[in-house]
C-alpha positions as a printed NumPy array, in Angstrom:
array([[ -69.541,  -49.998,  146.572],
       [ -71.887,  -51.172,  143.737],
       [ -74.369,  -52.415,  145.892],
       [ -74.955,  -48.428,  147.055],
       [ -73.919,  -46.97 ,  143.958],
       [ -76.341,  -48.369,  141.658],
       [ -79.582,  -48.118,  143.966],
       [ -78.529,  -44.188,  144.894],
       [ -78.037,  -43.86 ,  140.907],
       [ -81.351,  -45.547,  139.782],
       [ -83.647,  -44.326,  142.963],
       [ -82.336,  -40.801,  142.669],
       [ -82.089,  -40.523,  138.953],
       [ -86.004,  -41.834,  138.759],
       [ -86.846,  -38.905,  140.931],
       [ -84.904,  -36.204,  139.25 ],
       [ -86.736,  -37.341,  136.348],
       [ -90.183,  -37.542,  137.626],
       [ -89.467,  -33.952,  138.966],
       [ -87.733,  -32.449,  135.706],
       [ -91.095,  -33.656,  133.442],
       [ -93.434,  -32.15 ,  136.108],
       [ -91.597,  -29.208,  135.703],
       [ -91.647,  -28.997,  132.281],
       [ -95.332,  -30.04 ,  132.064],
       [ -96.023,  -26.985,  134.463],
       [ -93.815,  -24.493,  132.227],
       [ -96.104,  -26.083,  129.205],
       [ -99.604,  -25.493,  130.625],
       [ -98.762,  -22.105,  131.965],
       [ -97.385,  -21.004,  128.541],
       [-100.387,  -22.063,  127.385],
       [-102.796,  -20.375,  129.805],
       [-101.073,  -17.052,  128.899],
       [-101.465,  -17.792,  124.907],
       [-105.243,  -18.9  ,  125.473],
       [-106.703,  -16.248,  128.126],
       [-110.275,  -17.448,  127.014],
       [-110.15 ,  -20.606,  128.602],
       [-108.96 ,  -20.967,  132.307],
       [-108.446,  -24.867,  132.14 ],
       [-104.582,  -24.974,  131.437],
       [-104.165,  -22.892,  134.595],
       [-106.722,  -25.072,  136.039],
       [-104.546,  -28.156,  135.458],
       [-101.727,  -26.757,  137.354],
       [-103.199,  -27.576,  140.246],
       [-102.73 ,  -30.869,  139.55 ],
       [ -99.09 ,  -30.756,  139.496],
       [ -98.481,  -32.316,  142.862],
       [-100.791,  -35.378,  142.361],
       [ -98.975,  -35.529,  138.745],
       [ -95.498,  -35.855,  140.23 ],
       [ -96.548,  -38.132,  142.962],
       [ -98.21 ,  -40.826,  140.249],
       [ -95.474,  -39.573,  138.092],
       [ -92.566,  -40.885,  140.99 ],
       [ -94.726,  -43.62 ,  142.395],
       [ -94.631,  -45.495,  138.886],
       [ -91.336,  -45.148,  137.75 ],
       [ -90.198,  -46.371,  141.063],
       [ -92.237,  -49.393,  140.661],
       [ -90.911,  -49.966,  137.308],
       [ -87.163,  -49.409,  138.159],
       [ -87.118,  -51.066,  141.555],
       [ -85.669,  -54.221,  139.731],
       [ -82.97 ,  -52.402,  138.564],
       [ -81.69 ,  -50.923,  141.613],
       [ -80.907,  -54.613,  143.083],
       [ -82.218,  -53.46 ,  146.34 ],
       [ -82.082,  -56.824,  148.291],
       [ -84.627,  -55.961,  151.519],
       [ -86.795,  -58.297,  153.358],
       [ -89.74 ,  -55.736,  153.319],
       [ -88.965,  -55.812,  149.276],
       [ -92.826,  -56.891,  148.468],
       [ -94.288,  -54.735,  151.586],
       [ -92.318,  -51.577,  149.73 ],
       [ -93.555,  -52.448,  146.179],
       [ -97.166,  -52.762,  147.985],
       [ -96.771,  -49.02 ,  149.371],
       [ -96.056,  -48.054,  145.854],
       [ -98.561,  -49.699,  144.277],
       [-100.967,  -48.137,  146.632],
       [ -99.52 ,  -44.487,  146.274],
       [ -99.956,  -44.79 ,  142.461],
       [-103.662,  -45.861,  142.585],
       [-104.315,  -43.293,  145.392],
       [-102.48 ,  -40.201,  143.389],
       [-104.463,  -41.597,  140.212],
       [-107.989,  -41.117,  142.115],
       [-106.553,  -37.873,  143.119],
       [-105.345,  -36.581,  140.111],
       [-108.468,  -37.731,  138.265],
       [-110.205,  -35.711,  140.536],
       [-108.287,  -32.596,  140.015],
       [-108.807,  -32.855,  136.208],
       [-112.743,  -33.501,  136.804],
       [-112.576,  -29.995,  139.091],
       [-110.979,  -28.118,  136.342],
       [-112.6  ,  -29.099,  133.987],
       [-115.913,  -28.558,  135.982],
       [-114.792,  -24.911,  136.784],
       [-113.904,  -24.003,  132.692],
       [-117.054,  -25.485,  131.855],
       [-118.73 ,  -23.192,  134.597],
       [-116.575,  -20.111,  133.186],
       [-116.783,  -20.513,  129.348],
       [-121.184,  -20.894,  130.235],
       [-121.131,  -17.896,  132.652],
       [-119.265,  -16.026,  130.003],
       [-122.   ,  -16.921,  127.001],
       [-125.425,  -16.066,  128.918],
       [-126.177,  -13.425,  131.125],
       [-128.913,  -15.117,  132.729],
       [-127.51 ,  -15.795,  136.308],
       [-129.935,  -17.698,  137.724],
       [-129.757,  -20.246,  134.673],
       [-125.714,  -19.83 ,  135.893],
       [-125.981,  -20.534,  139.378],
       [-128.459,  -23.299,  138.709],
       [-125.428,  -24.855,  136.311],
       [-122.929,  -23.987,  139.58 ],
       [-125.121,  -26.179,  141.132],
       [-125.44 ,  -28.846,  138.884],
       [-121.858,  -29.009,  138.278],
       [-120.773,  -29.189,  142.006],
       [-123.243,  -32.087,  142.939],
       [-121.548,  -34.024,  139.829],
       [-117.95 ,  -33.198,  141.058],
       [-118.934,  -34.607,  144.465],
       [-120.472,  -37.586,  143.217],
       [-117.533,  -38.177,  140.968],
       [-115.005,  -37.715,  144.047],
       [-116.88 ,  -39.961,  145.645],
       [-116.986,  -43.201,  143.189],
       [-113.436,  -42.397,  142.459],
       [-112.855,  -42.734,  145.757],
       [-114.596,  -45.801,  145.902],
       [-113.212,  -47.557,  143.234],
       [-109.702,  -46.573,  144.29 ],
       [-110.155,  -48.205,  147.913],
       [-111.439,  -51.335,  145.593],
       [-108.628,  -51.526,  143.186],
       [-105.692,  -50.785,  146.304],
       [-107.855,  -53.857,  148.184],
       [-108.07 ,  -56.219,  145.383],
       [-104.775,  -56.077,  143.44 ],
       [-102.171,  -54.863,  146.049],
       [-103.836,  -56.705,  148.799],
       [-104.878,  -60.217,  147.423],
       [-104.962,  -61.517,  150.786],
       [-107.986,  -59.863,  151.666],
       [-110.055,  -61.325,  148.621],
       [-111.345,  -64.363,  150.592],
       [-112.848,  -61.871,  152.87 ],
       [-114.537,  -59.538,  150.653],
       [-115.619,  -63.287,  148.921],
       [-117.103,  -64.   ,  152.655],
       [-118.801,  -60.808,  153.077],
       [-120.346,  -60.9  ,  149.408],
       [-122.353,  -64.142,  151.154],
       [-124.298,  -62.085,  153.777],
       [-124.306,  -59.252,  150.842],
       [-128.13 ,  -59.102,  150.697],
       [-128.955,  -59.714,  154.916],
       [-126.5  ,  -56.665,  155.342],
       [-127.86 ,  -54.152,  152.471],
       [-131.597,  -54.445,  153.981],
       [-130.114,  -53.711,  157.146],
       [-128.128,  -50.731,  156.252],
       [-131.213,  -49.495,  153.742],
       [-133.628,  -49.636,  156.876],
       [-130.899,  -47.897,  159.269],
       [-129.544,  -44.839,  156.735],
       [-133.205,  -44.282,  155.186],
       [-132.463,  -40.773,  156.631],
       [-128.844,  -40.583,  155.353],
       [-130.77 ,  -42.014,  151.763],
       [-133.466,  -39.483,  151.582],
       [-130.761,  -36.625,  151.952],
       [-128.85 ,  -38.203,  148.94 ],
       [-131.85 ,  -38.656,  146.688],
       [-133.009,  -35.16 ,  147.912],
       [-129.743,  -33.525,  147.35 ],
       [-129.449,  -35.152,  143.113],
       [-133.869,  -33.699,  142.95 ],
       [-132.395,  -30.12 ,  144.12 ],
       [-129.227,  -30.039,  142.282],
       [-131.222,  -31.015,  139.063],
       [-133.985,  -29.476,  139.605],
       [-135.06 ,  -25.796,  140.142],
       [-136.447,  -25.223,  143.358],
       [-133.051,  -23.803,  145.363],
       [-129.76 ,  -23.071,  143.606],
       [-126.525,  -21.803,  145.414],
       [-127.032,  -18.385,  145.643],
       [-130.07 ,  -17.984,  146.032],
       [-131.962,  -15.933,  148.614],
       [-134.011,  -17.685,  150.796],
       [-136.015,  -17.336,  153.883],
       [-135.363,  -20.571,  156.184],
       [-137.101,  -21.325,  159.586],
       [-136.871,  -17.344,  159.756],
       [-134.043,  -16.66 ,  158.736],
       [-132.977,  -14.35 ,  155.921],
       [-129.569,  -15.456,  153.905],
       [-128.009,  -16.701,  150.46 ],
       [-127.48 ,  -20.403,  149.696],
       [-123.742,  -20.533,  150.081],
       [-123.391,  -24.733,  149.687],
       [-125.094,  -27.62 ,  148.708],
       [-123.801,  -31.229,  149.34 ],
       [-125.01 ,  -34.405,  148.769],
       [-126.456,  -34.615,  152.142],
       [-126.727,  -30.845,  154.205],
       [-127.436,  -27.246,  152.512],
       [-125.377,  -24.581,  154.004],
       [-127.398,  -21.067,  153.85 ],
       [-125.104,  -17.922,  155.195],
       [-127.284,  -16.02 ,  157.367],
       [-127.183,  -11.942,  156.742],
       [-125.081,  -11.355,  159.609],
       [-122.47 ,  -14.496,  158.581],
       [-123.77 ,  -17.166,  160.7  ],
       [-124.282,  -20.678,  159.054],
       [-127.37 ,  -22.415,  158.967],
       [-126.846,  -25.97 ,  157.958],
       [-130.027,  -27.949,  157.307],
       [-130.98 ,  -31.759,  155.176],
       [-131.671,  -31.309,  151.929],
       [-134.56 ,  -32.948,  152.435],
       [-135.497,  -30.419,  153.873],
       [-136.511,  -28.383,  151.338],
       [-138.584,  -31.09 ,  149.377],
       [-140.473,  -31.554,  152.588],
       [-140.671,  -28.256,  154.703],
       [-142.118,  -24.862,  152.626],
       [-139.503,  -22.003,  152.725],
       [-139.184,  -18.522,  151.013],
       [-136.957,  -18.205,  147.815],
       [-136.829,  -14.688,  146.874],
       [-134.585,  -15.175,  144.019],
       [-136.742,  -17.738,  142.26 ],
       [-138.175,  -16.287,  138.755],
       [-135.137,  -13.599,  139.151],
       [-133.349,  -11.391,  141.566],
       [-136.055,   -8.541,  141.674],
       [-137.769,   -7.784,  144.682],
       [-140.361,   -5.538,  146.067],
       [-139.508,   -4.837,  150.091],
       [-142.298,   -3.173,  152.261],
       [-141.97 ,   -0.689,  155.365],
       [-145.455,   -0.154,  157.325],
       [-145.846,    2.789,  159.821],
       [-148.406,    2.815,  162.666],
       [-149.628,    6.684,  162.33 ],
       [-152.384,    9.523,  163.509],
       [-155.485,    9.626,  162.045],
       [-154.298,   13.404,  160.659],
       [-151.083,   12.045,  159.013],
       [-150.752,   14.036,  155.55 ],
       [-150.997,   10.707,  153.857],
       [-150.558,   12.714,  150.089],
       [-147.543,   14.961,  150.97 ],
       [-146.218,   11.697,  153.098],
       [-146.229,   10.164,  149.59 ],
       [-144.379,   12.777,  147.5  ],
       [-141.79 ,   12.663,  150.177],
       [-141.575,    8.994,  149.523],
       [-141.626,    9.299,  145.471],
       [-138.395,   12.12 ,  145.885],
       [-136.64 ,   10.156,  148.669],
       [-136.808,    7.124,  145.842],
       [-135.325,    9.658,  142.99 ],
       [-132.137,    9.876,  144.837],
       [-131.711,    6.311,  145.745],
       [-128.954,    4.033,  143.744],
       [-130.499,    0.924,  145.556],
       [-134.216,    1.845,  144.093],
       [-134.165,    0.506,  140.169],
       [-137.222,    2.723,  139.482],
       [-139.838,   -0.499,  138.792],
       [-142.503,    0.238,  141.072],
       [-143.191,    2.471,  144.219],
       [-146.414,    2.997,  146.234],
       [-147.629,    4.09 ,  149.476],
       [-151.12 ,    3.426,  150.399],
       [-153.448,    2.934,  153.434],
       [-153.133,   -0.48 ,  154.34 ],
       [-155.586,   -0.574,  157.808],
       [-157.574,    1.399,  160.711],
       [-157.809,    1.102,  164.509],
       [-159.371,    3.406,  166.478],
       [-156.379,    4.863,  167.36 ],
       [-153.676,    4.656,  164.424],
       [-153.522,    3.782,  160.748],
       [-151.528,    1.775,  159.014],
       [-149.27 ,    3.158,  156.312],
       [-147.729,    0.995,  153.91 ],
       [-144.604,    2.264,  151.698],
       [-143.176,   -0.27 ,  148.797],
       [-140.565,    0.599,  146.656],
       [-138.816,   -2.029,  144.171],
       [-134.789,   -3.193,  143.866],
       [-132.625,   -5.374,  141.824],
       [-131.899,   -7.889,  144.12 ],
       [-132.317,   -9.012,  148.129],
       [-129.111,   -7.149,  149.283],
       [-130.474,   -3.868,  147.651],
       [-134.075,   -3.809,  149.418],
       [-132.971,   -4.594,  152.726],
       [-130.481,   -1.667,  152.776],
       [-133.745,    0.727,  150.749],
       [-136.221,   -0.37 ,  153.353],
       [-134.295,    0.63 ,  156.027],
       [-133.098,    3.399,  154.947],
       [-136.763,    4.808,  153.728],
       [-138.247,    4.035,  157.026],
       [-135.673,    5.886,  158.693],
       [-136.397,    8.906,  156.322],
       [-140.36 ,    8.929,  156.473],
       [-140.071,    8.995,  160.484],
       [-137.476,   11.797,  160.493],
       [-139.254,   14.184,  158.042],
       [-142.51 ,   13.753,  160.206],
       [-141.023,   14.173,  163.093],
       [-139.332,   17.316,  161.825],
       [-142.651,   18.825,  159.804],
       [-145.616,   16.936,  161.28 ],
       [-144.926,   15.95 ,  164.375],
       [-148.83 ,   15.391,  165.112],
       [-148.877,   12.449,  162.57 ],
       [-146.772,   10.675,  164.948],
       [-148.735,    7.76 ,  167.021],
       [-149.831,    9.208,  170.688],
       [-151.017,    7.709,  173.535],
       [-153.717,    9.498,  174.891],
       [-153.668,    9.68 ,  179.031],
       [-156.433,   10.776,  181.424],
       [-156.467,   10.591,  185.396],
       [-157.999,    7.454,  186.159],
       [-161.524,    7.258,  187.435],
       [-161.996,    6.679,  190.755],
       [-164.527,    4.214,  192.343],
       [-167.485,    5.821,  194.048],
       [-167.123,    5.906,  197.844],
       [-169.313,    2.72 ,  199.604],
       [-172.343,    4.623,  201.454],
       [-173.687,    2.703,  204.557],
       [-176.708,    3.036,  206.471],
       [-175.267,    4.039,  209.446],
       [-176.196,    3.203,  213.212],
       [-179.504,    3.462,  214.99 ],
       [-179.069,    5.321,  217.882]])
């Protein structure tokens, strides 16, 4: 009866344990998150709480295994699965902590500045360093399982280390592509040229930067379609970044008209269309005379908003407005397409037969 006594007792006791403390850890930072509402990172750290209890149950089991006097021929194959859950819920929960703390760093810097591109440019920063963190930990978490829990597989990974150098010129000459993204992907996040966010026009297409990775961009095209690219794309190809030097822009609507267009009265319709518009942030406005053909001018109408979303909505909306009101007062102004009967060829003329 001892023999399943004590390892029920000790196994099941190291769990209730485990669980209570997680518990109590959770009660702890969410008392704290409602003290402290200026910082988000104790609610942050909640989301921890399942790698927590899993490192939490993982160890304890390792270190009361002895005690339970489990007697099992898979004994060192079950202390290797431990050992191998702990590392793997450290990397994880070392990962979680690096996120929160990433995302309270983000909110305490967003809450200090209202400068959002310098914020979005620290979004970006910030995610390219949690990925590169999740990464290595990953990394080094594979290492440590492979080389402590696992010594068994040391004389291989002594046996690879000899062809070490042959191997790494091999794979540098066949991922140069997959390298260039990488390198590409640290220059953006670091530098200033595209920031998540951002509006950009890409191979013709108009969206907001929605992702960047170490390796693809992710832009979210107006009508919700994804446009992944390579980062290295944007050190190599040029593209349009309207929100670069702020979120103002100017949009443009040009009108093919007649020759007798009332180009002054078209442009106090424009200036009191503008008055009643929330989208127009009164900068700038102009219509002018942009070009001639023989048959039509062209009319250009620009008119100023606070960001991307806000002049695509105005320059619809005001090109829909200047064609209604001259259709409805000068309908002449309108283009037309002059028409004619078509000219005939003169009739052939012979000389006629000799009688």
């Amino acid at each position: 009866m001892e023999n399943v006594l004590r390892p029920l007792i000790v196994i099941g006791g190291t769990i209730t344990l485990t669980l209570l403390i997680g518990w109590v850890i959770d009660r702890v930072l969410r008392a704290a998150d409602r003290r402290h509402p200026e910082t988000r990172l104790p609610g942050l750290l909640r989301h921890g709480q399942l790698p927590l209890q899993i490192l939490m149950g993982s160890a304890a089991l390792q270190l009361t295994y002895d005690m339970s006097g489990l007697e099992l021929r898979q004994n060192t194959l079950i202390q290797d699965m431990l050992a191998t859950v702990t590392i793997a819920s450290s990397a994880w929960l070392a990962i979680r902590a690096a996120g929160a703390i990433a995302e309270n760093t983000l909110s305490r810097y967003a809450a200090r500045t209202t400068d959002l591109a310098r914020v979005r440019q620290f979004r970006t920063q910030l995610t390219m360093v949690r990925r590169v963190v999740t990464t290595l930990l990953a990394v080094v978490a594979a290492a440590v399982a492979i080389l402590l829990v696992f010594p068994g597989l040391r004389a291989l990974g002594a046996s690879m280390l000899a062809s070490a150098g042959v191997i790494g010129i091999i794979a540098g000459v066949a991922a140069q592509s997959m390298l260039g993204n990488l390198f590409a992907g640290l220059q953006i996040a670091f530098g200033d040229s595209v920031k998540i966010g951002d509006t950009v026009v890409v191979e013709g297409e108009w969206g907001t930067v929605e992702e960047i990775t170490l390796a693809f961009l992710t832009v979210r095209i107006w009508d919700d379609r994804r446009l992944t690219m390579p980062v290295s794309y944007f050190n190599s190809q040029p593209y349009e970044n309207w929100s670069r030097g702020g979120h103002e822009v100017t949009g443009t609507v040009f009108l093919h008209l007649d020759h007798s267009t009332p180009v002054a009265e078209l442009r106090a319709r424009l200036h009191e269309y503008l008055l009643g518009r929330k989208d127009w942030d009164g900068r700038s406005w102009s219509l002018v005379v942009t070009d001639t053909t023989p048959t039509t001018i062209e009319v250009r109408a620009a008119m100023s908003a606070k960001d991307a979303d806000d002049v695509w909505t105005l320059r619809c909306a005001v090109r829909e407005e200047l064609i209604t009101w001259l259709r409805t007062h000068h309908p002449y102004a309108l283009p037309r397409v002059p028409t004619s009967p078509a000219a005939r060829p003169p009739e052939a003329t012979g000389d006629g037969d000799g009688g």
